[in-house]
BALO-533553 format. One line per field, with one value per residue: z, x, y of N, C-alpha, C in turn; residue number from 1. Coordinates in steps of 0.02 Angstrom, whole numbers. Example, Ala and Ser with C-alpha at 12.3 -4.5 7.8 and 13.67 -1.06 7.14 Angstrom:
BEGIN
n_Z	[390	354]
n_X	[660	642]
n_Y	[-284	-112]
ca_Z	[390	357]
ca_X	[615	684]
ca_Y	[-225	-53]
c_Z	[390	394]
c_X	[660	645]
c_Y	[-165	2]
k	[1	2]
This chain:
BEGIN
n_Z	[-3547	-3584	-3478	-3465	-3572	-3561	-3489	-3598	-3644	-3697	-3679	-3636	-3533	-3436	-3399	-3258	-3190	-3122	-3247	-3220	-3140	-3226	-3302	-3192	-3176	-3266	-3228	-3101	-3160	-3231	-3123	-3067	-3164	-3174	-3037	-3035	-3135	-3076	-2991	-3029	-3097	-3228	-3367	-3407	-3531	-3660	-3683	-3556	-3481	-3562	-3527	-3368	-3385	-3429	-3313	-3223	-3252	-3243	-3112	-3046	-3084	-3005	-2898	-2800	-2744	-2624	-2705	-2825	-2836	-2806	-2925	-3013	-2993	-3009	-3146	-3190	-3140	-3246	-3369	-3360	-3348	-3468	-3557	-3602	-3568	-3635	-3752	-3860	-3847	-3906	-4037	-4131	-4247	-4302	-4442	-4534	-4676	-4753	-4741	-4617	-4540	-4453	-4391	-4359	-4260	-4154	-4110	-4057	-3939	-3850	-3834	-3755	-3638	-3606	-3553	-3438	-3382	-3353	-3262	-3171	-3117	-3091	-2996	-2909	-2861	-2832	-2729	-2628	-2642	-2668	-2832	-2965	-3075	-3157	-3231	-3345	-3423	-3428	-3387	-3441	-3613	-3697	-3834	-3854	-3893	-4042	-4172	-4156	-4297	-4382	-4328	-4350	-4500	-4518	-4532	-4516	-4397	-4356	-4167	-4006	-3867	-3690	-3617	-3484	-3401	-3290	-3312	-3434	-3502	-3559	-3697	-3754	-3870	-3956	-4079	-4141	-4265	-4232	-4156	-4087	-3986	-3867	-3848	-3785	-3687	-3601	-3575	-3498	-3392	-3338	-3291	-3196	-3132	-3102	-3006	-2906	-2855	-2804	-2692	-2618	-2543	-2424	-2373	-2443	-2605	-2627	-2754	-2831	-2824	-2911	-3026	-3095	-3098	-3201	-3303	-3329	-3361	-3469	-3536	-3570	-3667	-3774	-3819	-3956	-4057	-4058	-3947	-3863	-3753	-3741	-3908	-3974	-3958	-3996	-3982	-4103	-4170	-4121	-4206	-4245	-4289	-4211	-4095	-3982	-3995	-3945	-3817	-3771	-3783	-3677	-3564	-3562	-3502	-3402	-3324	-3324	-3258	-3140	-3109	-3095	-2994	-2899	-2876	-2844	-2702	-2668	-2634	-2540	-2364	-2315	-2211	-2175	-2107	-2224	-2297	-2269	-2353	-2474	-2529	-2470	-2436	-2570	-2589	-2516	-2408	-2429	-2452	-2324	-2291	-2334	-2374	-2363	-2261	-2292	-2293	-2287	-2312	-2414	-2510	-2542	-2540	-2680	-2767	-2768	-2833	-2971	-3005	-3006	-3106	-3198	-3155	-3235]
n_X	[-5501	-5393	-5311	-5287	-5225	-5124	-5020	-4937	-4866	-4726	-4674	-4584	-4661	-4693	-4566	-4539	-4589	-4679	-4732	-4884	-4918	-4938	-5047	-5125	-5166	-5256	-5353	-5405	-5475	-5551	-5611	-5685	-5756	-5839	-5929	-5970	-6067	-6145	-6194	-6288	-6383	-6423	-6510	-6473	-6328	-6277	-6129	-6106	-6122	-6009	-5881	-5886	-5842	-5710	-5668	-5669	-5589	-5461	-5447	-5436	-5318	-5224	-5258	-5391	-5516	-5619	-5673	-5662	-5732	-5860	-5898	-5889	-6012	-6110	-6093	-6121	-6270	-6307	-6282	-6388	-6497	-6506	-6533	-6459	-6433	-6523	-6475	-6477	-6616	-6691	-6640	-6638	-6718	-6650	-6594	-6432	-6357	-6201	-6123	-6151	-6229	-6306	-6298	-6152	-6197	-6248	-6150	-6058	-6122	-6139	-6006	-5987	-6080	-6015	-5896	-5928	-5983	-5873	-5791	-5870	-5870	-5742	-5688	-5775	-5734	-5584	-5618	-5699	-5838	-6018	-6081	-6130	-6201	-6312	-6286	-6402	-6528	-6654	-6621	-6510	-6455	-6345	-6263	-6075	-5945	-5855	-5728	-5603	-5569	-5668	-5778	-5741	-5741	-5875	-5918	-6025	-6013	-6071	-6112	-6102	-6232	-6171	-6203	-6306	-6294	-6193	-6120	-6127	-6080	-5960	-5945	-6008	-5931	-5896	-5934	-5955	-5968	-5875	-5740	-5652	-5514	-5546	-5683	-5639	-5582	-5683	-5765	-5676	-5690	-5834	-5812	-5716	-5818	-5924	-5850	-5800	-5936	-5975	-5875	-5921	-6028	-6127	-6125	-6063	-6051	-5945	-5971	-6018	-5884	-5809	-5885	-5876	-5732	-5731	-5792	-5672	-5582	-5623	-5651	-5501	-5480	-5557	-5481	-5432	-5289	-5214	-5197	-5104	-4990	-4828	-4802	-4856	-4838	-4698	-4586	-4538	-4647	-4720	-4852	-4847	-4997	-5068	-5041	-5146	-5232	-5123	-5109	-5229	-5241	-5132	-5191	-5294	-5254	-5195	-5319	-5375	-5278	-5294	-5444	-5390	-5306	-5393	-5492	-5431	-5414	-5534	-5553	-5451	-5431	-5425	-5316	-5166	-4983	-4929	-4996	-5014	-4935	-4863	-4956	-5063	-5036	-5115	-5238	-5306	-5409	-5533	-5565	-5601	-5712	-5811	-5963	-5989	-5892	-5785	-5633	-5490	-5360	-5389	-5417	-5286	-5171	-5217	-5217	-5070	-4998	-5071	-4988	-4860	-4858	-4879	-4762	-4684]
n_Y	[5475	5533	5525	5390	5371	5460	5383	5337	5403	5514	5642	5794	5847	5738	5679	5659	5593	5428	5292	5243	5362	5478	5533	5573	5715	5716	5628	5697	5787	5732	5657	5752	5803	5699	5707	5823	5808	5707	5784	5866	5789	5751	5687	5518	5462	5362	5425	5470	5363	5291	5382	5373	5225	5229	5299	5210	5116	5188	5216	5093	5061	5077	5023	4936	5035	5120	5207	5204	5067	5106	5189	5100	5045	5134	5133	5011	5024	5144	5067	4973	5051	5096	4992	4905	4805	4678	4702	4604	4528	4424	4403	4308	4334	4431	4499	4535	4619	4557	4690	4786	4942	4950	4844	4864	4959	4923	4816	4908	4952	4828	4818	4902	4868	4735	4803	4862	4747	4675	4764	4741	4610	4609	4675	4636	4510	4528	4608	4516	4548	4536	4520	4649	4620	4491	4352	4285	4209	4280	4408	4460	4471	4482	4480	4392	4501	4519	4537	4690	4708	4660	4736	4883	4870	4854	4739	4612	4482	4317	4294	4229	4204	4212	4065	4024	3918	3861	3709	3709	3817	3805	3799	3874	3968	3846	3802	3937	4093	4163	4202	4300	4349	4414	4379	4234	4284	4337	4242	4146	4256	4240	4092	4118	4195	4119	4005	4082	4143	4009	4008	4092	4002	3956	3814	3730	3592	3452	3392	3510	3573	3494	3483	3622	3613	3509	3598	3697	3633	3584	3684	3738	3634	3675	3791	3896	3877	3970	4019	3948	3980	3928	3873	3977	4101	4182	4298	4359	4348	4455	4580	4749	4766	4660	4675	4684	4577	4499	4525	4497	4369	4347	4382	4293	4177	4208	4212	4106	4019	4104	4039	3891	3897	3953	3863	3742	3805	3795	3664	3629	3668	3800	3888	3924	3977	4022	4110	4236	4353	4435	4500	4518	4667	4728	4687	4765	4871	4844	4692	4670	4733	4631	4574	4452	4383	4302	4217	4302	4261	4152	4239	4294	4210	4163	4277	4300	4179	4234	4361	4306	4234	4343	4400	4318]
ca_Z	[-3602	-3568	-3425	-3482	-3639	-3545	-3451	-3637	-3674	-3708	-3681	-3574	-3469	-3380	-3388	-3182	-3177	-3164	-3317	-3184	-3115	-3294	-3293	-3104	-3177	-3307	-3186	-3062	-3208	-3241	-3084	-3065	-3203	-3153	-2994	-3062	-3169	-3050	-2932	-3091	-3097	-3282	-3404	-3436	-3566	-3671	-3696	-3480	-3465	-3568	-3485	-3311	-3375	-3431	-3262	-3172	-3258	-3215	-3029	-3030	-3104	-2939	-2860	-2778	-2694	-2619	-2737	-2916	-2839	-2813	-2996	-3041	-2983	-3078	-3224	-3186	-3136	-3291	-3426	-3349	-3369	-3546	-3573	-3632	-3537	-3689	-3823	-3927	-3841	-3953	-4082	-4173	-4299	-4319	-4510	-4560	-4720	-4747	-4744	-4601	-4509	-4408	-4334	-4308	-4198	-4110	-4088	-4016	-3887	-3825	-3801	-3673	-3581	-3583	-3505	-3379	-3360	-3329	-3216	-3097	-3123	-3080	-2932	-2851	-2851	-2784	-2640	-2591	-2618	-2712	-2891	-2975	-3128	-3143	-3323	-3343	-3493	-3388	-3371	-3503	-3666	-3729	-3882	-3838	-3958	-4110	-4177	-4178	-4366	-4413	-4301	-4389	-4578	-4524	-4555	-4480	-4399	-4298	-4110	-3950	-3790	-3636	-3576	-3379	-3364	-3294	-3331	-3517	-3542	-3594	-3787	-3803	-3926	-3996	-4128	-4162	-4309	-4174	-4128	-4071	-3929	-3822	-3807	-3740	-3602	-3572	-3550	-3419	-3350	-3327	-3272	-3147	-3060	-3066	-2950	-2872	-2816	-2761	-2615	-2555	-2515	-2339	-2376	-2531	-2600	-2664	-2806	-2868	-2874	-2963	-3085	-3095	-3123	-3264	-3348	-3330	-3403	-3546	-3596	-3603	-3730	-3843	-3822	-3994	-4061	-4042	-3849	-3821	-3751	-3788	-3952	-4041	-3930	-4001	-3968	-4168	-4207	-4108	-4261	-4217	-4286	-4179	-4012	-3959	-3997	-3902	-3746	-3737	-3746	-3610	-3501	-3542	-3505	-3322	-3298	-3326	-3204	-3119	-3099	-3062	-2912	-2862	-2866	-2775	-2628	-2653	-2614	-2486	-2303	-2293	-2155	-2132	-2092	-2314	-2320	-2255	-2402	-2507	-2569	-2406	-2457	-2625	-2597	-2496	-2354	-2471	-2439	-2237	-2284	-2372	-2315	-2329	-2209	-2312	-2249	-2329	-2339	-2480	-2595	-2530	-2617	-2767	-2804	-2753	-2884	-3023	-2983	-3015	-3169	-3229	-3181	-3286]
ca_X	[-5463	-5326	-5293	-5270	-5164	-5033	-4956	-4876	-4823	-4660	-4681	-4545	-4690	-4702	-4523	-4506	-4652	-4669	-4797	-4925	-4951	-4943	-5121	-5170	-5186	-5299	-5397	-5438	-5513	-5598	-5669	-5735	-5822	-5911	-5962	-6014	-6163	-6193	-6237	-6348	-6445	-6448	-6520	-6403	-6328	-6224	-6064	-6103	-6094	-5955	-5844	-5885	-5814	-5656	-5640	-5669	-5533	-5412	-5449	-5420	-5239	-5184	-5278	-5472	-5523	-5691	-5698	-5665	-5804	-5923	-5884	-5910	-6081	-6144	-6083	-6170	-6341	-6333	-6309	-6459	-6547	-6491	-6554	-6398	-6423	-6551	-6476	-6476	-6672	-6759	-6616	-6638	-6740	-6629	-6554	-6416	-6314	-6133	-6104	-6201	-6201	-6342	-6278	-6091	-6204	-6271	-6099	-6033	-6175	-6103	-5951	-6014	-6099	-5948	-5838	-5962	-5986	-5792	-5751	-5912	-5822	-5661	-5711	-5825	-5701	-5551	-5642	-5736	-5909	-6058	-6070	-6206	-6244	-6324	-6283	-6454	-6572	-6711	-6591	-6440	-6465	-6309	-6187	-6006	-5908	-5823	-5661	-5599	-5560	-5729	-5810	-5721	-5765	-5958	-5914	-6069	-6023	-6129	-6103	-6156	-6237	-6166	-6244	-6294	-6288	-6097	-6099	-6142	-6063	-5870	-5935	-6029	-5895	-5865	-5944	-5969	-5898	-5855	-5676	-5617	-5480	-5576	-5730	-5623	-5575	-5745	-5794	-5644	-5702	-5872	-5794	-5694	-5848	-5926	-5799	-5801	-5977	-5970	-5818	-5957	-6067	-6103	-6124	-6030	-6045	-5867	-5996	-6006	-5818	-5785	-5920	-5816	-5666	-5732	-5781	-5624	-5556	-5649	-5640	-5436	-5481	-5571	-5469	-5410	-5230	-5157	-5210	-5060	-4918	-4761	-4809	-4876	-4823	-4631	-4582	-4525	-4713	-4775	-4837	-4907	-5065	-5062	-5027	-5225	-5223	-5068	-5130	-5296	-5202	-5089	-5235	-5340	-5198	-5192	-5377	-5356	-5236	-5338	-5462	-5355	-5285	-5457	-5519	-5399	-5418	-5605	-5542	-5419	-5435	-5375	-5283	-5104	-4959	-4911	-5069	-5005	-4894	-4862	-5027	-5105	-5079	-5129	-5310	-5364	-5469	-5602	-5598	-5604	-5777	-5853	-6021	-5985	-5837	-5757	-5548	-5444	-5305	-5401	-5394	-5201	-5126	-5258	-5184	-5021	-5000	-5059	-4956	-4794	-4871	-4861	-4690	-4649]
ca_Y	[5447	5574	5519	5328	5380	5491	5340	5308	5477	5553	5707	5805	5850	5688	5667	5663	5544	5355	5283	5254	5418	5533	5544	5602	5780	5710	5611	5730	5821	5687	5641	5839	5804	5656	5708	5891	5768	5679	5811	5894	5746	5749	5626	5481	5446	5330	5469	5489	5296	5262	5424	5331	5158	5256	5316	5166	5075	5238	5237	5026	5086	5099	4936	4922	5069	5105	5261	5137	5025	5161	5219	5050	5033	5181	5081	4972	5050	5142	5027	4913	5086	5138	4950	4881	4707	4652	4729	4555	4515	4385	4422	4275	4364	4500	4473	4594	4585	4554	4749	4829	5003	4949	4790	4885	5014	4876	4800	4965	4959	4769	4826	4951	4837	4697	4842	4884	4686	4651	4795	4717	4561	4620	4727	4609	4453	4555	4620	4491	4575	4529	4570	4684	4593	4413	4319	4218	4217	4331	4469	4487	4446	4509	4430	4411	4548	4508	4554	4765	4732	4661	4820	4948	4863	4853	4668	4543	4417	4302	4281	4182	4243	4145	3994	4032	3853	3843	3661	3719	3885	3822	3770	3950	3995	3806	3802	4021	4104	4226	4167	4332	4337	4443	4339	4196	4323	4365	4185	4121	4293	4207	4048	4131	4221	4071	3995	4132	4113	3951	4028	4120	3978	3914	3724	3700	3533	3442	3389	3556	3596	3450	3503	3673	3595	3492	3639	3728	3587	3564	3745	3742	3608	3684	3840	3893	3854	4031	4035	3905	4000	3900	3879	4043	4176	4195	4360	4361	4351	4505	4633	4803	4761	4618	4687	4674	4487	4452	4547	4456	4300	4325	4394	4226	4131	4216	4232	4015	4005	4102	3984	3821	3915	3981	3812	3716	3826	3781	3610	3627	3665	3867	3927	3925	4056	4051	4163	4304	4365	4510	4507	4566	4753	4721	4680	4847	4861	4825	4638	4654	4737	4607	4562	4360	4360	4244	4211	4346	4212	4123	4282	4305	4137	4159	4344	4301	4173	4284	4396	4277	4215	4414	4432	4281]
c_Z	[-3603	-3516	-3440	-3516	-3632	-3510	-3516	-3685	-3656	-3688	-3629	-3515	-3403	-3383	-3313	-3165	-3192	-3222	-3262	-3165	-3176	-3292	-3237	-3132	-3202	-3268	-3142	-3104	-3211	-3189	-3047	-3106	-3195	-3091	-3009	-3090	-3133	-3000	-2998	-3123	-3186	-3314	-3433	-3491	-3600	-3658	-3601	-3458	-3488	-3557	-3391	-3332	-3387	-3361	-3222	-3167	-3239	-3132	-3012	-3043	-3058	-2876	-2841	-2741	-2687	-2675	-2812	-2888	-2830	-2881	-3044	-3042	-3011	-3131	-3233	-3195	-3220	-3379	-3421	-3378	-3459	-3592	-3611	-3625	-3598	-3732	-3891	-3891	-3905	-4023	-4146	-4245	-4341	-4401	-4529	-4627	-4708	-4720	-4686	-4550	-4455	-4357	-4303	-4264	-4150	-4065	-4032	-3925	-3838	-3791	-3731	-3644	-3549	-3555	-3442	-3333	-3307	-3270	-3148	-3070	-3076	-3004	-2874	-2830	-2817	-2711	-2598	-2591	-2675	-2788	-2933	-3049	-3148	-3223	-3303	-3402	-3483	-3390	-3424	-3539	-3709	-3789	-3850	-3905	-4009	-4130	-4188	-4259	-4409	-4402	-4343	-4447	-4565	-4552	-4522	-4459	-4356	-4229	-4065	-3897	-3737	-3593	-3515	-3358	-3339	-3314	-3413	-3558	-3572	-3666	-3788	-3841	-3967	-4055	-4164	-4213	-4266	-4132	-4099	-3988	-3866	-3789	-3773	-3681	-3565	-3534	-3512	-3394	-3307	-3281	-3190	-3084	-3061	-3011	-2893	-2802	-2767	-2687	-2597	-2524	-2427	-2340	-2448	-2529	-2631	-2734	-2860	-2887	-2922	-3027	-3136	-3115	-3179	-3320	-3380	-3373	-3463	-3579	-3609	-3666	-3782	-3861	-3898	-3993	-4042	-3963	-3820	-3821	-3791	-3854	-4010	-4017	-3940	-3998	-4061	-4214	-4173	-4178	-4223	-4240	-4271	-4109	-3950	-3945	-3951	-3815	-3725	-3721	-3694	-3563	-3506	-3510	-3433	-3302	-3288	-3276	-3152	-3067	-3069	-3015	-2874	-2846	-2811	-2727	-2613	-2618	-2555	-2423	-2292	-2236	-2134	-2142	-2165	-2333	-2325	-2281	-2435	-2523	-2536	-2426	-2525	-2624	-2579	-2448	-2367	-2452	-2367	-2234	-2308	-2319	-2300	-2291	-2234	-2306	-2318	-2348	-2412	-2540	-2591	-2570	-2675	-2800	-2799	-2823	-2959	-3041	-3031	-3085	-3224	-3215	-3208	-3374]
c_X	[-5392	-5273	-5255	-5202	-5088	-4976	-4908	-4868	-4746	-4632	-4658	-4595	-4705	-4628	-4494	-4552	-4663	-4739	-4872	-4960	-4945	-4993	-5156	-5213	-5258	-5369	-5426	-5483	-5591	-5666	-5724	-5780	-5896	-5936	-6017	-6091	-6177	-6238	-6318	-6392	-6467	-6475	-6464	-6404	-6261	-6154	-6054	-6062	-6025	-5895	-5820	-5845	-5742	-5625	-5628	-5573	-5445	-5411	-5423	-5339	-5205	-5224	-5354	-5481	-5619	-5709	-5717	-5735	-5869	-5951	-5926	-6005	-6123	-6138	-6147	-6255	-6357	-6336	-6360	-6522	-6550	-6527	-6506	-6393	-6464	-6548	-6502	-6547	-6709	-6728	-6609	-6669	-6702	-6592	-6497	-6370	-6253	-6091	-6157	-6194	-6248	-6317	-6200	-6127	-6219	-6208	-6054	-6073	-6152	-6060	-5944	-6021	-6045	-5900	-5873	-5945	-5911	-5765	-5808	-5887	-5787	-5670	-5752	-5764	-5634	-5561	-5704	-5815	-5955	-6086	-6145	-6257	-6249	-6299	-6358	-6517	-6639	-6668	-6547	-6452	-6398	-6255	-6099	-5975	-5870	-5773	-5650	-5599	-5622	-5785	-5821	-5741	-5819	-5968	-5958	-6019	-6040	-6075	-6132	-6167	-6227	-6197	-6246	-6287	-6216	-6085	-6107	-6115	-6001	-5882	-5986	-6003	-5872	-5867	-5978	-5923	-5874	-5813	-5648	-5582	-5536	-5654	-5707	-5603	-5619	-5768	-5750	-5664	-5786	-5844	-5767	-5744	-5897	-5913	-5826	-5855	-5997	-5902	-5861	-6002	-6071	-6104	-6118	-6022	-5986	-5938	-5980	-5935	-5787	-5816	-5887	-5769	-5652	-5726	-5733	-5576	-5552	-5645	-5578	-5437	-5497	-5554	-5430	-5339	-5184	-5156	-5151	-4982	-4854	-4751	-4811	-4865	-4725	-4629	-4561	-4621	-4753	-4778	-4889	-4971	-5098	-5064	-5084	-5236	-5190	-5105	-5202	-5282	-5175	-5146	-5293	-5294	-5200	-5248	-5384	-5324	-5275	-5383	-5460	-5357	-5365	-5488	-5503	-5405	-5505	-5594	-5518	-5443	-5407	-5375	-5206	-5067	-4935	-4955	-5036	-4935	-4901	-4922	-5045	-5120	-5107	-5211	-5347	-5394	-5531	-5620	-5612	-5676	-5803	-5901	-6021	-5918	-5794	-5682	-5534	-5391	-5331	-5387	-5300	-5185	-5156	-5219	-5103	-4984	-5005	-5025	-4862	-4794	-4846	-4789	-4653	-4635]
c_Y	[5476	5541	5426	5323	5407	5441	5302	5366	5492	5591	5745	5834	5794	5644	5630	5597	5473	5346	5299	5336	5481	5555	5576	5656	5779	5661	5649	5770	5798	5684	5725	5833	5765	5670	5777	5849	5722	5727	5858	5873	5728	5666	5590	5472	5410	5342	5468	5410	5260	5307	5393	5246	5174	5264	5264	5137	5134	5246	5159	5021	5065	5041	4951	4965	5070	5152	5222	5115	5067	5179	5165	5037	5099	5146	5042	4978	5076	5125	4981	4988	5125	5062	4892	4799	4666	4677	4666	4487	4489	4412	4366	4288	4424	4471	4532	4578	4595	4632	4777	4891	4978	4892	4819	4935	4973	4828	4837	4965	4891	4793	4877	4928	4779	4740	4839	4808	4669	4699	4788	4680	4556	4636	4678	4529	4471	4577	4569	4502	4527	4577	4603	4645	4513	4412	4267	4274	4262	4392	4505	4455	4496	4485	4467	4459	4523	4550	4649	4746	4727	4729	4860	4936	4854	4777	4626	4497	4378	4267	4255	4238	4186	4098	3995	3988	3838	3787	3668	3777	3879	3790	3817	3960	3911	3796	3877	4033	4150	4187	4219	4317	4368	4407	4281	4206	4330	4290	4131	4160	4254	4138	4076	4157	4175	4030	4043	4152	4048	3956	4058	4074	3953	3855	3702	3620	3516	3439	3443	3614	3560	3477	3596	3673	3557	3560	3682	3695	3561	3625	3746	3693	3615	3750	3854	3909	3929	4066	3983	3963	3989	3920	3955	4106	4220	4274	4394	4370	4409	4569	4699	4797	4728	4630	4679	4612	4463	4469	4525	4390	4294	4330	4320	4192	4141	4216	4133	4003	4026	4074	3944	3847	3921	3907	3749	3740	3805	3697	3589	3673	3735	3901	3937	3979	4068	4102	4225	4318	4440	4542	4536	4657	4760	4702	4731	4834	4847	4765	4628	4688	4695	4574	4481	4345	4320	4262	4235	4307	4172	4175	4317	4268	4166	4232	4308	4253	4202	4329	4358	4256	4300	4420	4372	4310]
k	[1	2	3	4	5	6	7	8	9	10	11	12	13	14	15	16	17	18	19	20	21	22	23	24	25	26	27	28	29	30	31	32	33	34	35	36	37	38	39	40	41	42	43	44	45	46	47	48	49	50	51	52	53	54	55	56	57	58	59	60	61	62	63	64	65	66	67	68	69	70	71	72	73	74	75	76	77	78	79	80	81	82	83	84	85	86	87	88	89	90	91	92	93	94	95	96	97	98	99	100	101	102	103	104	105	106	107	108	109	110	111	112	113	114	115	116	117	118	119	120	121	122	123	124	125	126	127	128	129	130	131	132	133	134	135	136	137	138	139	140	141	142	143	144	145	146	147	148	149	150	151	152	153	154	155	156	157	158	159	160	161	162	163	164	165	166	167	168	169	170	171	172	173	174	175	176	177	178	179	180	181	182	183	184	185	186	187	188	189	190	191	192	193	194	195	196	197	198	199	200	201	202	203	204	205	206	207	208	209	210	211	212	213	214	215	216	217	218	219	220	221	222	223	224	225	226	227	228	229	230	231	232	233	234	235	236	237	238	239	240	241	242	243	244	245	246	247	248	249	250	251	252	253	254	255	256	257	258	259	260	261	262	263	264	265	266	267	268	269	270	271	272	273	274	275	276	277	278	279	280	281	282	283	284	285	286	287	288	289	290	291	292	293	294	295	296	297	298	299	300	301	302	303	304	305	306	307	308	309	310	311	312]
C-alpha cells in the first residue's frame, strides 16, 4: 500500500525520482515479505490475500513480468481457497435490511475477489496465456460490486452475477439497481476476455465473431448516460469526490475500444510489416511464451491502439 501511495507523494524524499519509481523501496519490502510467508507455509488468509493483490498491481506498474504473473496466480489460488468464488452461492435467499453490517462484510469480500478476478484478466490477455479463472454458474457465483459510497454507509443494494452466456451477459446490469461505474468495467472486462478467448481458437467460426460483435454492440447501448465521453466528461465537472467515477469511465471507455480493435483483428487476415510497432517492447517476453502460439502482431495493433486512445 506504501508502495502504491508514494508515486503521489511530495515529499522532498522522492524529489530526484520519477512518480513511477517512488515506491521501489517500498516494494522490495514488500516483496520480502511475501516471499518470507510463503516460504513459512502459513495458513492463508484474507489480510495475506489481499497484501498479494496489492503487490501484484505494484509489480504490473512497470508492464507484465513473469514475477507480477506468478504473484498473480497466488491470487488467484488463494481466493478459490479462502472460497471467495461462491461468496453470493444460492444467494437468492439471502434478505438483508436497508442498513446492514453483514451484507457490507460480504461486499468487502467481492471486492477481493473482483481484484484478484481483473488482475487474471489483465495478465492473461496481455501475454497471451490462458487465464486461471472460468466465469460459469458451477464455479463463481459472485455479485458485481456496488458503489464505494453505498459500501462505506452499510447501504444494501441489490446486484447481478454475470451471465456466462456471452450472448446474454451485456444486460447483466440492465435492469440492476446496481449502476455503479465499476461494474460496467468489470463487465467490458468480461466482454473483452471473451474475445479474447475466441483468438485462441483453432477453427474459429466468422459466426461466432459476429455474435461477439453484436454483443459489444448492444452493451455500448445500454451503457449509462454518464459513460458518454463528449458529453459528461467536461473537465469543469471533475469534483474531488468524483474522481473514482471519472476514472472508471475513461477506463470503460478504453476497455470498449478495446474490444472493437480486438475484434476486428478477429476478422481480418493478420500479418503485415504495421505489426511491428512500438508496442513490441511493451508486451514482454511474456507473450513469445504463450502456450497457444498465437501471432504476436495481433496483440501489437490491439495494444498499440490503446495506447493512442490514452494519450488522447
Amino acid at each position: 500500500m506504501l508502495a502504491l501511495a508514494a508515486r503521489f507523494s511530495s515529499a522532498p524524499h522522492f524529489n530526484q525520482k520519477p512518480n513511477v519509481d517512488k515506491g521501489e523501496e517500498f516494494a522490495e519490502s514488500a516483496k520480502d515479505m511475501y516471499y518470507c510467508c510463503l516460504r513459512a507455509a502459513q495458513k492463508n488468509t484474507l489480510k495475506f490475500l489481499q497484501g498479494c493483490i496489492l503487490l501484484a498491481f505494484q509489480l504490473y506498474l512497470h508492464g507484465p513480468t513473469t514475477e507480477g504473473w506468478m504473484v498473480i496466480g497466488t491470487c488467484t489460488r488463494l481466493a478459490n481457497e479462502l472460497g471467495l468464488h461462491a461468496i453470493d452461492f444460492q444467494s437468492e435467499s439471502d434478505v438483508f435490511s436497508p442498513v446492514s453490517l453483514e451484507w457490507s462484510k460480504k461486499e468487502g469480500l467481492r471486492r477481493v475477489w473482483w481484484s484478484a478476478w481483473e488482475l487474471d484478466t489483465f495478465s492473461a490477455a496481455v501475454a497471451c496465456r490462458p487465464h486461471t479463472i472460468e466465469i460459469d454458474r458451477m464455479t463463481m457465483q459472485v455479485k458485481l460490486p456496488v458503489s464505494d459510497k453505498n459500501w462505506f454507509a452499510d447501504m444494501f443494494v441489490e446486484s447481478s452475477i454475470i451471465n456466462p452466456d456471452a450472448v446474454h451477459s451485456w444486460h447483466t446490469l440492465r435492469d440492476c439497481p446496481n449502476q455503479d461505474e465499476r461494474a460496467w468495467f468489470l463487465l467490458i472486462n468480461y466482454l473483452l476476455l471473451t474475445a479474447h478467448d475466441l483468438g485462441q481458437q483453432q477453427n474459429l467460426q466468422r459466426k461466432e465473431i459476429q455474435e461477439i460483435e453484436k454483443v459489444i454492440s448492444c452493451y455500448t447501448l445500454i451503457l449509462p448516460p454518464q459513460f458518454n465521453l463528449l458529453e459528461d466528461l467536461n473537465p469543469s465537472s471533475f469534483r474531488p469526490n468524483r474522481v473514482s467515477n471519472f476514472n472508471w469511465i475513461i477506463v470503460t471507455n478504453i476497455m470498449l475500444q478495446g474490444c472493437r480493435v480486438f475484434v476486428k483483428l478477429l476478422h481480418d487476415d493478420a500479418s503485415t510489416p504495421r505489426f511491428w510497432s512500438s508496442s513490441r517492447n511493451l508486451l514482454t517476453p511474456l507473450a513469445a511464451e504463450s502456450q497457444f502460439g498465437a501471432p504476436e502482431a495481433r496483440y501489437h495493433i490491439y495494444t498499440d491502439q490503446i495506447i493512442r486512445i490514452i494519450r488522447m
